[in-house]
DRENDO-1510 file (C-alpha; in Angstrom, 1 decimal, always signed):
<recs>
REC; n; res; u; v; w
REC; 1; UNK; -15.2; -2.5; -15.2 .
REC; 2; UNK; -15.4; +0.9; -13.2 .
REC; 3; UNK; -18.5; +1.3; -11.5 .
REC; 4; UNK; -20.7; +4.3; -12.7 .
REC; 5; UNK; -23.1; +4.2; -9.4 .
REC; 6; UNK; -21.2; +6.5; -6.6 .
REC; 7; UNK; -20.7; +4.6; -3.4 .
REC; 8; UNK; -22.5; +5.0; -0.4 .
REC; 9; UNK; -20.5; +5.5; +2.8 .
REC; 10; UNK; -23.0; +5.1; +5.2 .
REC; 11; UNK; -22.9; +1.1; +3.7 .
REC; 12; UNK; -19.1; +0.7; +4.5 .
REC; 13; UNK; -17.9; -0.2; +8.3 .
REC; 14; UNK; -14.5; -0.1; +7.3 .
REC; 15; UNK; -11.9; +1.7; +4.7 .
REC; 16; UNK; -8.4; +0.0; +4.1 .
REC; 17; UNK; -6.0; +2.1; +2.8 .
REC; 18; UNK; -2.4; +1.0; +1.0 .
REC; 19; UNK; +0.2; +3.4; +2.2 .
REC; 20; UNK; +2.7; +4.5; -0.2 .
REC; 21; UNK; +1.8; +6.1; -3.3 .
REC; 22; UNK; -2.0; +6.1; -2.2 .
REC; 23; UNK; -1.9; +8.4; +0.7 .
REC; 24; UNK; +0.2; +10.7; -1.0 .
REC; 25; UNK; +0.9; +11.2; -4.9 .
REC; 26; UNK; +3.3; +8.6; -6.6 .
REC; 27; UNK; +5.3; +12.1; -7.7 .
REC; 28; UNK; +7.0; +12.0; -4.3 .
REC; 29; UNK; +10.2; +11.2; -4.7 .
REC; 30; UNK; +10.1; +8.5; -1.8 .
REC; 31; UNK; +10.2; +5.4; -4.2 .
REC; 32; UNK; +13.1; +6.3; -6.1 .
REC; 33; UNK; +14.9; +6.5; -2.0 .
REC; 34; UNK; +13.4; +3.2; -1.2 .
REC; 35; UNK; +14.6; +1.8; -4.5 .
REC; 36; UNK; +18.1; +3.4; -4.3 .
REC; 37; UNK; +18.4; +1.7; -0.3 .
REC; 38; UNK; +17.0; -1.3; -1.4 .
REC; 39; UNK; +20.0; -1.5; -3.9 .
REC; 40; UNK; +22.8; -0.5; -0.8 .
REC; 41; UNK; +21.2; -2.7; +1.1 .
REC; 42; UNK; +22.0; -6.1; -1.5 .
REC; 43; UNK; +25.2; -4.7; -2.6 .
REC; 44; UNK; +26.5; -4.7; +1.6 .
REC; 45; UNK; +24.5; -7.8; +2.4 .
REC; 46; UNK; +25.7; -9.9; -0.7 .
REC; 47; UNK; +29.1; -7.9; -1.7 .
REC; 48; UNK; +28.1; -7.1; -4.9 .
REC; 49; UNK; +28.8; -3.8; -6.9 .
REC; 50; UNK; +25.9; -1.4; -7.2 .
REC; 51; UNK; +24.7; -2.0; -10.7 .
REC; 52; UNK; +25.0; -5.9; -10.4 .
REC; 53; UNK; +22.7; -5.8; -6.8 .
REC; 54; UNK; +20.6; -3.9; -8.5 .
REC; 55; UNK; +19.5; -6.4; -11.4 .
REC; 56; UNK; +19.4; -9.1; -8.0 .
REC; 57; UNK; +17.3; -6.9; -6.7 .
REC; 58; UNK; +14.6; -6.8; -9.3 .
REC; 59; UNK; +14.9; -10.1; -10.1 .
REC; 60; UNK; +13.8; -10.8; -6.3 .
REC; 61; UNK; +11.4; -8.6; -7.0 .
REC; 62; UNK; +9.9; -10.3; -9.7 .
REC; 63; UNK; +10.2; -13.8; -8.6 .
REC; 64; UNK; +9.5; -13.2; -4.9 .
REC; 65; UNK; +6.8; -10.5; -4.5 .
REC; 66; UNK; +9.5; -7.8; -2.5 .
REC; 67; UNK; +12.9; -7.9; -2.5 .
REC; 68; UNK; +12.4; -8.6; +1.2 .
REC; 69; UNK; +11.3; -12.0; +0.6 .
REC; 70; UNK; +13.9; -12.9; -2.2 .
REC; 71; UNK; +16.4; -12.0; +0.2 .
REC; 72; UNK; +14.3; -13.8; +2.6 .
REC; 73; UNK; +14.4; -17.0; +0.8 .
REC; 74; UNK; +17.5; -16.7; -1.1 .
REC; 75; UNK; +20.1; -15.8; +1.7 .
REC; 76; UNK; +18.3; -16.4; +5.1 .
REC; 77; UNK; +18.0; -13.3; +5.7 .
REC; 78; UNK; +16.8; -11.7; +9.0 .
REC; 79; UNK; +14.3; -8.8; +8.2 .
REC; 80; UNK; +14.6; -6.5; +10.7 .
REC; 81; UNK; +17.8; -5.1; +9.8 .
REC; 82; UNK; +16.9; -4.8; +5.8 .
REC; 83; UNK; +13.5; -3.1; +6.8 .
REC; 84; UNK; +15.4; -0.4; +9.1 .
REC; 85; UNK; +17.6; +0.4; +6.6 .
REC; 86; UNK; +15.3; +0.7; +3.8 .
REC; 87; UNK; +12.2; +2.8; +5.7 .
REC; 88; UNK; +15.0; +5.4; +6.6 .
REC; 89; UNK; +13.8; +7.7; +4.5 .
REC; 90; UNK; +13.8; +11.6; +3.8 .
REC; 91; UNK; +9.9; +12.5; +4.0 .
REC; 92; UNK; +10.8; +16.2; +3.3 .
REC; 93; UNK; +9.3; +15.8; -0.5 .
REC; 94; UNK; +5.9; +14.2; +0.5 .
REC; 95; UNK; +3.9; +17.4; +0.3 .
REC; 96; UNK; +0.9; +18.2; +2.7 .
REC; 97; UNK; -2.8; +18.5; +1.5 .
REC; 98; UNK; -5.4; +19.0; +3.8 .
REC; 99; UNK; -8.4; +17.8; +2.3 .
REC; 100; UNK; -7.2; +14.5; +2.8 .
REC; 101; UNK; -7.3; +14.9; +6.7 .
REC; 102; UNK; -10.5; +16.5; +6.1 .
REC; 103; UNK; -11.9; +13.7; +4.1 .
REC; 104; UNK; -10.8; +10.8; +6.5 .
REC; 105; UNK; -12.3; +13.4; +9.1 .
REC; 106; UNK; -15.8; +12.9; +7.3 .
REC; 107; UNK; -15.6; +9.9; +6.6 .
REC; 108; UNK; -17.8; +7.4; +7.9 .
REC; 109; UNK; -16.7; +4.0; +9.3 .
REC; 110; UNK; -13.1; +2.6; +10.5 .
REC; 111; UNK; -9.9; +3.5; +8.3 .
REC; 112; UNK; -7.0; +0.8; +8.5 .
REC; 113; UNK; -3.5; +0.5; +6.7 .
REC; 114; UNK; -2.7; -2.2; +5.2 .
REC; 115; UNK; +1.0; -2.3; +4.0 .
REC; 116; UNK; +3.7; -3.8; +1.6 .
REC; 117; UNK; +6.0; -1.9; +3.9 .
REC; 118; UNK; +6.3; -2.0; +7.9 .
REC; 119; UNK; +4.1; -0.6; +10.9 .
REC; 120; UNK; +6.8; +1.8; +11.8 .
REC; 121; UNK; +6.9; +3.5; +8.2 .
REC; 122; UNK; +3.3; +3.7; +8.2 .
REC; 123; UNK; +3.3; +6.0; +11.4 .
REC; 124; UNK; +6.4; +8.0; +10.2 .
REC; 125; UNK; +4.2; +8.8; +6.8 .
REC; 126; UNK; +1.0; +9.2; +8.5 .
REC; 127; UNK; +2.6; +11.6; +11.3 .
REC; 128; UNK; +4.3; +13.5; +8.2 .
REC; 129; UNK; +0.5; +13.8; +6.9 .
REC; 130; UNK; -1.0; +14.4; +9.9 .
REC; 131; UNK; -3.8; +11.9; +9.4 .
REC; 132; UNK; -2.2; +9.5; +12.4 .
REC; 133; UNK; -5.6; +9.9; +14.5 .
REC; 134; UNK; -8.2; +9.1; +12.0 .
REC; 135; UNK; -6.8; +5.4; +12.0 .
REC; 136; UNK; -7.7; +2.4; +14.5 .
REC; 137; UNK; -5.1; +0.1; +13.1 .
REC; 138; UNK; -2.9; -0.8; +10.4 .
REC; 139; UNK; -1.6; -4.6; +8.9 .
REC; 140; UNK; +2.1; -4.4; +7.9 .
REC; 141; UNK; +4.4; -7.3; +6.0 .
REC; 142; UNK; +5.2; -8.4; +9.4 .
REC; 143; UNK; +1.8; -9.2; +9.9 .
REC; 144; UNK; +1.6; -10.7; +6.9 .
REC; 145; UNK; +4.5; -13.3; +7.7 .
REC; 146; UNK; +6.3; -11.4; +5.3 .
REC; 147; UNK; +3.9; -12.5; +2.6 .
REC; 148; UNK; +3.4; -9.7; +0.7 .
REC; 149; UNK; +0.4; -8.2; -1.6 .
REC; 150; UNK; -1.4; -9.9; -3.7 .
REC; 151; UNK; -0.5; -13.1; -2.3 .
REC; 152; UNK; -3.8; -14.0; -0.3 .
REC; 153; UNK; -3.1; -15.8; +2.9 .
REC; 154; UNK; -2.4; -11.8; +4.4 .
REC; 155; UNK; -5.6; -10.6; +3.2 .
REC; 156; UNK; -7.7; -13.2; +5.0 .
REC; 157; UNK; -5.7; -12.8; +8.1 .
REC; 158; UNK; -6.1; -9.3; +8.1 .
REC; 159; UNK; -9.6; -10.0; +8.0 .
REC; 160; UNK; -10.6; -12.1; +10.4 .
REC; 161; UNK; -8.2; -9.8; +12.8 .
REC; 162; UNK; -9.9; -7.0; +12.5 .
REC; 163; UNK; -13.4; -8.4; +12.3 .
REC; 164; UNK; -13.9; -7.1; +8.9 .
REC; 165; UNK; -17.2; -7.9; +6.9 .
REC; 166; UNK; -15.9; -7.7; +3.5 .
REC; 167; UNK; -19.7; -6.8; +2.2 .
REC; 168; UNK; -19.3; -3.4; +4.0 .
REC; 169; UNK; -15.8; -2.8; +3.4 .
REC; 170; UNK; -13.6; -1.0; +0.7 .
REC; 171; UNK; -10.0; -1.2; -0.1 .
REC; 172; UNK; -7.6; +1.7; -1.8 .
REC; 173; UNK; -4.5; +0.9; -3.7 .
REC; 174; UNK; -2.4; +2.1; -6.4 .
REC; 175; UNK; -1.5; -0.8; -7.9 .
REC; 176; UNK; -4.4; -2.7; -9.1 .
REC; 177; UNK; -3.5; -6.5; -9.0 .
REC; 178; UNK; -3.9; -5.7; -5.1 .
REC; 179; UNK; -7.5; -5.1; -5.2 .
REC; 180; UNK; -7.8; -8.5; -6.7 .
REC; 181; UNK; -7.5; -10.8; -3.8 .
REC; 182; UNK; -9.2; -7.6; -1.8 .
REC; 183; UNK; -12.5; -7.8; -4.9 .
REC; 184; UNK; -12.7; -11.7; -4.2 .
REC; 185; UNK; -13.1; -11.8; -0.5 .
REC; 186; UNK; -16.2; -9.2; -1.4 .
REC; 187; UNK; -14.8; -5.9; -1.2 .
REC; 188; UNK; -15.4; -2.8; -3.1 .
REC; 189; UNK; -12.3; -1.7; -4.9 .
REC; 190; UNK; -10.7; +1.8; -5.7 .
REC; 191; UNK; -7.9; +2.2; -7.8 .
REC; 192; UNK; -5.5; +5.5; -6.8 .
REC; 193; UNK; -4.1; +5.9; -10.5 .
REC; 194; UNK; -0.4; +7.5; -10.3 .
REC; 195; UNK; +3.1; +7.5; -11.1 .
REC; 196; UNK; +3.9; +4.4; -13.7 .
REC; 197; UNK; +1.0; +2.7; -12.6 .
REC; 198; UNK; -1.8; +4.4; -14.9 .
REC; 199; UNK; -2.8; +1.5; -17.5 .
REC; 200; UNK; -5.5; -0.9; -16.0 .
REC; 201; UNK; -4.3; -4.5; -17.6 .
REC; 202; UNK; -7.4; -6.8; -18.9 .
REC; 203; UNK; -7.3; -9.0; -16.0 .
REC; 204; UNK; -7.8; -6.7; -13.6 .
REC; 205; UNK; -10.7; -4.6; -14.6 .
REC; 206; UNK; -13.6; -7.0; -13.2 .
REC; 207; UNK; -11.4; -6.2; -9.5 .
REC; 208; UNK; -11.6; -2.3; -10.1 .
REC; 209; UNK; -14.6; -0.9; -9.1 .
REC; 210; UNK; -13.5; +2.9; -8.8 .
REC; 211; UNK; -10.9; +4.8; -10.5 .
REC; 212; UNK; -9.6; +8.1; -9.0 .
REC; 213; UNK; -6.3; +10.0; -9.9 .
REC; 214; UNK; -7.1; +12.2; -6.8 .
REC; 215; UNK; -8.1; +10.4; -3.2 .
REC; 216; UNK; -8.5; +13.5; -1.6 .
REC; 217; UNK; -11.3; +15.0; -3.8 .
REC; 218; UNK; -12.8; +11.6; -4.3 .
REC; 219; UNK; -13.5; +11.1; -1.1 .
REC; 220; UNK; -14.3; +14.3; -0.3 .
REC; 221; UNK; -17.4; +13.9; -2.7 .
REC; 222; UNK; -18.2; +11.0; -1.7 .
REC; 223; UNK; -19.3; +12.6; +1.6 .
REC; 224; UNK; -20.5; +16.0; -0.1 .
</recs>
């Protein structure tokens, strides 16, 4: 369940921070684009009509972990091409708020990403934000082996890469099942509720330790 005790950030060394829908509000309309070229993507790559690569994509989604990966194992696909095409995005309707640039600013300890999606996204969205120099590093599905969240292999490598004690370290998502492997390893949780993804499911709850539908002001109080 939700902790009731706020946290102390004077205890955490380091912050890892999802990317998409966490940094800024699920109301963006970046999803629906990422959706929408994953789709073009499978309909060129396989020669399929729109509607039919769009039920292969889901299904890749929901036996794979990304569509990436279905592809991936599916069709031997080579990733770099799919991820260029699908990060080529329109960031116009991300909108700017700067208490999160003055939260991170106050914020004690080292911030990291750690993404579904790749490196190069993360520094187009965190240029977009303006946030770029509050972060040290970031772990992207390359990095991963293209293994994506929850699976927990990434999560450990992350880890010992960075040096992270996971007793003084706190990870931010906005889909929950990612904090699970993240609450295992030790780590204090927070859940960035948004978008579709505002039910907590049973299994997940022992995993969440914070619930916030606005990172900004959370943070901001944790350091008030």
């Amino acid at each position: 369940m939700p902790e009731t005790a706020q946290l102390n950030p004077e205890d955490i060394a380091d912050w890892i921070f999802d990317l998409d829908n966490t940094l800024y509000p699920a109301a963006s309309d970046l999803g629906s684009q990422l959706g929408l070229r994953m789709g073009e993507f499978v309909a060129r790559y396989l020669g399929l009509p729109l509607d039919e690569a769009r039920k292969v994509q889901k299904k890749y989604f929901h036996d794979h972990g990304t569509t990436l990966r279905g592809m991936m194992m599916e069709h031997d696909l080579q990733p770099d091409e799919y991820l260029d095409y699908v990060h080529d995005l329109d960031l116009s309707g991300i909108p700017l708020d700067s208490r999160l640039g003055q939260a991170l600013e106050a914020l004690p300890g080292r911030k990291l990403i750690y993404t579904n999606a790749t490196t190069k996204h993360a520094d187009r969205i965190l240029g977009h934000l303006g946030i770029e120099h509050h972060f040290k590093g970031s772990f992207d599905i390359i990095d991963g082996e293209f293994l994506p969240k929850p699976n927990q292999r990434p999560y450990d490598v992350m880890v010992t890469r960075y040096g992270i004690d996971p007793a003084k370290a706190v990870m931010v998502e906005d889909i929950a099942q990612n904090l699970v492997p993240a609450s295992g390893l030790g780590m204090a949780t927070v859940w960035v509720r948004g978008g579709r993804n505002m039910e907590l499911a049973a299994e997940h709850t022992a995993h969440v330790h914070y619930i916030t539908d606005d990172l900004p002001d959370w943070l901001l109080d944790l350091t008030r």
